[in-house]
C-alpha positions in Angstrom: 0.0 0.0 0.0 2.8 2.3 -0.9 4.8 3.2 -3.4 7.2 6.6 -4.6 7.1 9.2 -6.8 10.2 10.5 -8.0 10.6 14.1 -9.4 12.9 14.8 -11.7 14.2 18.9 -11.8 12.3 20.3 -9.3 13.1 24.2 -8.9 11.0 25.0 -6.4 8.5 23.7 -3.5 5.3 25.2 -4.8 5.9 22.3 -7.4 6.2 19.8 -5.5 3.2 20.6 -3.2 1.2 20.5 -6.4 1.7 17.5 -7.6 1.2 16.3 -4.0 -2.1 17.6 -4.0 -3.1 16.4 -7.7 -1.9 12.9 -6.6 -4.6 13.0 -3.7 -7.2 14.5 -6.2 -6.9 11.7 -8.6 -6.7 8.7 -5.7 -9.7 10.2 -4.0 -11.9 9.1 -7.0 -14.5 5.9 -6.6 -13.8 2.8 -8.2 -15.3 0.2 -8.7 -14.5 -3.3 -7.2 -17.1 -5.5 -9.0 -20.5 -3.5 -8.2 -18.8 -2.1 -4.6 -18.0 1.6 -4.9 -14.4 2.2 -3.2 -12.6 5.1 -2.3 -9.7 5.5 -0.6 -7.5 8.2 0.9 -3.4 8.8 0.8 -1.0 10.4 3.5 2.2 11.9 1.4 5.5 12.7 3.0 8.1 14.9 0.8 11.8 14.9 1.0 13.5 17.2 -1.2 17.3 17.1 -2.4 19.3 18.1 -1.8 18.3 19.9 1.6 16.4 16.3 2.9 19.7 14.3 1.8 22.1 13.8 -1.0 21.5 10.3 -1.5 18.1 7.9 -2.3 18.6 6.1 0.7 18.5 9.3 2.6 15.6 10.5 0.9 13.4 8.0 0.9 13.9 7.2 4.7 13.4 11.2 5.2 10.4 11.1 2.6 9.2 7.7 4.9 9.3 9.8 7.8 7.3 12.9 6.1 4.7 10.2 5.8 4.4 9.4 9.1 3.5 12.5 9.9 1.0 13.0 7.7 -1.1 9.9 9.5 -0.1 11.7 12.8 -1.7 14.9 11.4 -4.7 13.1 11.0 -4.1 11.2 7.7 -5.2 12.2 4.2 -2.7 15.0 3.9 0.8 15.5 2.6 3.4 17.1 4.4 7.0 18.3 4.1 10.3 16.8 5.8 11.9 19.2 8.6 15.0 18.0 10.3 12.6 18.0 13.7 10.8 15.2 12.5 14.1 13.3 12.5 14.5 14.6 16.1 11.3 13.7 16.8 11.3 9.8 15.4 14.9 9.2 17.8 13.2 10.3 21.1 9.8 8.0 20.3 11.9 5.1 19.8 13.6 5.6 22.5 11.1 5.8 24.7 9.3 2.9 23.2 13.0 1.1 24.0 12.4 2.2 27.7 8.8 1.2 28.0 10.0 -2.2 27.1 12.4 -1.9 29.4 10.5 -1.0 32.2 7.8 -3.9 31.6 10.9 -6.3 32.1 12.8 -4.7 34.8 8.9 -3.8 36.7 9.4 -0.5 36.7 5.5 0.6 36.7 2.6 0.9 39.7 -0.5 1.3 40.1 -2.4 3.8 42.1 -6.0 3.5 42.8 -9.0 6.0 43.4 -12.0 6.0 44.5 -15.5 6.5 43.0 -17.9 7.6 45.9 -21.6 7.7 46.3 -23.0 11.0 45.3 -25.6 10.8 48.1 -23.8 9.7 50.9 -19.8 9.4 50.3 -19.4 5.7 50.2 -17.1 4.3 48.0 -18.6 2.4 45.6 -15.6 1.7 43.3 -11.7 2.2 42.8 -9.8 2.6 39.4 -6.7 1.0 39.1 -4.2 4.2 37.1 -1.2 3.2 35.7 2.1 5.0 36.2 5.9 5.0 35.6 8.4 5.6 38.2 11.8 5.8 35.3 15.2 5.2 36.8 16.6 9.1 35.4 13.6 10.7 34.2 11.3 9.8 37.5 7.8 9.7 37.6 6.3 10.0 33.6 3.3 11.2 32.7 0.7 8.0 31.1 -0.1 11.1 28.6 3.5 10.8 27.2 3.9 6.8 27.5 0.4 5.4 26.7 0.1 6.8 23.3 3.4 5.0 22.2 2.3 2.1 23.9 -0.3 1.9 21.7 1.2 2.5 18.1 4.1 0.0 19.3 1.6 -2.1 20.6 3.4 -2.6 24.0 0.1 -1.7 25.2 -1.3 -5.4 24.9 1.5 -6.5 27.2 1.3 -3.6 29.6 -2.8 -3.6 29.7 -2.2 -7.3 31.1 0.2 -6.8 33.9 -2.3 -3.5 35.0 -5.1 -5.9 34.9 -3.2 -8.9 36.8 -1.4 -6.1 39.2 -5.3 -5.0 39.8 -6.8 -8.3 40.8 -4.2 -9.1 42.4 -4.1 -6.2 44.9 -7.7 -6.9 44.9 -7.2 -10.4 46.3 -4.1 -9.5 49.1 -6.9 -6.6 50.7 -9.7 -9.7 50.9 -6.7 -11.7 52.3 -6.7 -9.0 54.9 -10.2 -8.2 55.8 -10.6 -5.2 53.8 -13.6 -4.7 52.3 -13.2 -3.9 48.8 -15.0 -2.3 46.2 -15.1 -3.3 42.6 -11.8 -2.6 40.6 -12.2 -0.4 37.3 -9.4 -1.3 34.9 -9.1 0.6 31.2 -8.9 -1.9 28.4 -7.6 -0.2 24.7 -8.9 -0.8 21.4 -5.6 -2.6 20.6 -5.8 -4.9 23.9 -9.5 -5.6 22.9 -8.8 -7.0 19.4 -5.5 -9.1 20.5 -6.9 -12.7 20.1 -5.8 -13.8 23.3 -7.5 -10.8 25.6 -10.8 -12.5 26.4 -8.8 -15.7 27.5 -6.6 -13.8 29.2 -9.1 -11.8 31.3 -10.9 -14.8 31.9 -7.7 -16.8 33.1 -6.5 -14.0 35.1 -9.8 -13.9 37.3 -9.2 -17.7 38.1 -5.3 -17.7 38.6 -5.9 -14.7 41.3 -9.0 -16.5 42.5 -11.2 -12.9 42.8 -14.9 -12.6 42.0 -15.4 -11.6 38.6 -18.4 -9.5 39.6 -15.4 -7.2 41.3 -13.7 -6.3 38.1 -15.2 -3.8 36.3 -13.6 -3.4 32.2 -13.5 0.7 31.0 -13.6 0.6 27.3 -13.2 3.6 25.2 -16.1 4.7 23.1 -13.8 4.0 19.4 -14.3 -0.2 20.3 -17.9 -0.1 20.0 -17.7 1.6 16.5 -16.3 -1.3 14.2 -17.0 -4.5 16.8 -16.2 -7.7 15.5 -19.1 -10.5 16.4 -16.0 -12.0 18.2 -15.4 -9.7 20.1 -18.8 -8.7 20.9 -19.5 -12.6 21.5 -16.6 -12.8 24.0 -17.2 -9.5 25.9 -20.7 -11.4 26.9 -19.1 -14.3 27.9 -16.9 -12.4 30.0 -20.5 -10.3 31.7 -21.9 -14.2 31.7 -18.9 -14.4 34.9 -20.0 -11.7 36.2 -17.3 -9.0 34.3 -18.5 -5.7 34.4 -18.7 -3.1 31.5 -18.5 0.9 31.2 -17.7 3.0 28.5 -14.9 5.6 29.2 -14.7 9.5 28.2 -17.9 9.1 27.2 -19.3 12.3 25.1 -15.9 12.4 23.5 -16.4 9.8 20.6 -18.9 9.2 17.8 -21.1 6.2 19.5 -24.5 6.0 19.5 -27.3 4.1 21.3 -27.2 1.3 18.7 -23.8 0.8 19.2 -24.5 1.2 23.0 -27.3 -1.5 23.0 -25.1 -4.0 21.3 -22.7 -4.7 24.1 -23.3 -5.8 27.5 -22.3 -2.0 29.2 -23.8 -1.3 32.4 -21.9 2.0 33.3 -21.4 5.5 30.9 -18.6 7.8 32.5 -18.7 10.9 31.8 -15.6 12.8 30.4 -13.7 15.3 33.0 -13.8 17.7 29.9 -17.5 18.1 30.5 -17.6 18.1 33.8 -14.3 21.0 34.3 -17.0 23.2 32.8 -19.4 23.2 35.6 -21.9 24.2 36.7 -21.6 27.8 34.8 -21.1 26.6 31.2 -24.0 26.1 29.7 -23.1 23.6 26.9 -21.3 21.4 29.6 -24.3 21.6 31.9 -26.2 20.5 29.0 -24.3 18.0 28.0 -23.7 16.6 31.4 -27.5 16.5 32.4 -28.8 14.8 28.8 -25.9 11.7 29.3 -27.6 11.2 33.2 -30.9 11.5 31.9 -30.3 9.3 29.4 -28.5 6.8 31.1 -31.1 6.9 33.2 -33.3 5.6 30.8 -31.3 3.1 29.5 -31.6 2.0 32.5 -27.4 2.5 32.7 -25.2 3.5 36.0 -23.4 6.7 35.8 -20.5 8.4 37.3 -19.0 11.7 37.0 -14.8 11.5 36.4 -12.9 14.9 37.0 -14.9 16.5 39.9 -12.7 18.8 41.1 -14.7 21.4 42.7 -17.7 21.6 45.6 -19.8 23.5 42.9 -19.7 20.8 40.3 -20.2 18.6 43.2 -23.1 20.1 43.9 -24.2 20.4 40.3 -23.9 16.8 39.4 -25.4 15.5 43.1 -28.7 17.8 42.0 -28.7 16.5 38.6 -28.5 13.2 40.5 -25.5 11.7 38.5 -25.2 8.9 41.5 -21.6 8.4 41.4 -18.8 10.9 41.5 -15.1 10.5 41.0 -12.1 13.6 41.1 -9.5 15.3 42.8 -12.7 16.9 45.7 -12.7 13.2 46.9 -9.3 11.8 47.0 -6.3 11.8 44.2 -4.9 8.6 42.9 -3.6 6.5 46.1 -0.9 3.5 46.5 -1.9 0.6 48.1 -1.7 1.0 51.9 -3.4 4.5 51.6 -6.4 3.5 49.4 -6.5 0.5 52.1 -7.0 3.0 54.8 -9.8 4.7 52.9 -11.4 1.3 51.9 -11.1 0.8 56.0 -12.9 3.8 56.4 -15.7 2.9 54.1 -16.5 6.4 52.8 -15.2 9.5 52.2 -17.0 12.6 53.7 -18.1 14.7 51.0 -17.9 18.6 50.8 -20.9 20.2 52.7 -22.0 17.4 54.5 -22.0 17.1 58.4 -22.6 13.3 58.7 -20.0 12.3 60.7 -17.5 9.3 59.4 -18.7 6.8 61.9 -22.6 6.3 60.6 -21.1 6.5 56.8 -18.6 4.0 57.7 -20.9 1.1 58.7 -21.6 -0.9 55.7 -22.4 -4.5 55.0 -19.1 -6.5 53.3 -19.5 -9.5 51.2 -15.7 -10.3 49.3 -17.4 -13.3 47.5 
């Protein structure tokens, strides 16, 4: 699916660009496949001699790399080589060397935190937040490492030590008496449509011996938009356990209730970028209240990511969106301190003056 164009006496850029944009023009038309009208679309990178490279090795490698980031630009574009890109391509593959890395040499952890009760601060749910504690460069961002994760792929690998780390945790704080809420673990596109992942999931659940109806699976909103019946077939084997389902960032994609109604989801979250803009922007307000009312009567659990604020709070608790989740409540925890919360049972929230003991007593059944 690619090929070159070379361009013999080129003077000058404008040239080049033209016949870049000709070449689209003319692979943009329909065909026809037998009676099946195709189309496709190109993403064209451009090296130029002899300021790209004095040799064809040079340029094609620079012209590859062009390429490259015309998909990142959002494909179906050309784009010129700049020395940066270069600069660019060396640091990615060197972090995708590290990443691999730091999945042998168990490098990453896992913080956890909580998803409360809107009406009375009890924790209903933890997610399990993956980060990197690097040997020089110290604790990374996921928004730098998860994205190459996912183009290299690493992220099938990673994805499955998150989700064994997760139940296993879960497992040590039944060992201990702690009464545990149900895990939330994010699950990518790429994870999803590895062949083994359903195994896996299911495999992992019995090697850790936890309750499947603990382990709740976020999936973002781009896997329900081109399912395969496979994958469809094997996320309701995994609910037949008892595996739970939500859809993450939700809002943010381009699903839609037929898509919703053919998986086996049981919980919408709803993205922090709706929820920053609470209670006085009006869109966000709008948007927030339609996905509760509607989840509502899709008869669908809810919860609220991002809450940051006692006004938004507030906002989403009168909206009743039943479950909340942000920064107001607790940030990410290790281990011990989640534990302590997970003692505790609930987690005042802002305004009330129900004191910890009566939201503490709850009824505990680890399964």
């Amino acid at each position: 699916d690619e090929f070159t164009v070379v361009l013999p006496d080129v003077d000058e850029t404008q040239t080049v660009s033209m016949v870049a944009t000709r070449l689209q023009a003319l692979l943009a038309r329909p065909f026809l496949i037998g009676t099946q009208e195709i189309t496709v679309t190109s993403s064209i990178g451009i090296a130029i001699f002899p300021a790209d490279g004095d040799d064809a090795a040079t340029l094609l490698k620079h012209a590859d790399t062009a390429m490259y980031h015309a998909k990142d630009q959002g494909r179906n574009n050309w784009q010129l080589y700049h020395q940066s890109l270069t600069t660019q391509t060396t640091a990615r593959m060197a972090l995708e060397s590290d990443i691999r890395k730091g999945l042998e040499r168990d490098e990453f952890r896992l913080l956890y935190q909580p998803q409360v009760s809107a009406a009375d601060g009890t924790i209903v749910g933890i997610e399990a937040l993956i980060r990197w504690q690097h040997p020089q460069h110290g604790m990374v961002s996921p928004a730098q490492f998860i994205p190459v994760a996912e183009e290299s792929g690493l992220i099938v690998p990673m994805g499955e030590w998150v989700l064994h780390a997760a139940c296993r945790q879960l497992l040590e704080w039944q060992q201990r008496g702690v009464c545990t809420a149900r895990v939330a673990v994010n699950v990518s596109a790429r994870q999803l449509r590895s062949p083994s992942f359903l195994d896996r999931v299911a495999a992992i659940i019995a090697e850790t011996g936890i309750s499947a109806e603990q382990l709740e699976l976020e999936l973002t909103e781009s896997i329900l938009m081109d399912p395969e019946s496979r994958q469809v077939q094997g996320l309701y084997r995994l609910r037949a356990l008892g595996v739970h389902f939500a859809i993450d960032d939700f809002g943010t994609g381009y699903s839609s209730l037929s898509y919703i109604k053919r998986f086996p989801i049981g919980m919408l979250k709803i993205d922090q970028s709706f929820v920053r803009g609470l209670p006085d922007g009006a869109n966000d307000a709008g948007i927030a209240t339609a996905i509760i009312a509607m989840a509502r009567s899709l008869d669908l659990d809810v919860i609220a990511e991002g809450v940051e604020t006692r006004q938004q709070c507030e906002f989403l608790r009168q909206a009743k969106c039943p479950k909340l989740q942000g920064y107001l409540f607790s940030r990410p925890l290790p281990p011990d301190e989640v534990e302590i919360l997970l003692r505790r049972g609930s987690i005042i929230l802002p305004g009330d003056h129900t004191t910890s003991q009566t939201l503490s007593v709850q009824a505990c059944n680890p399964q």
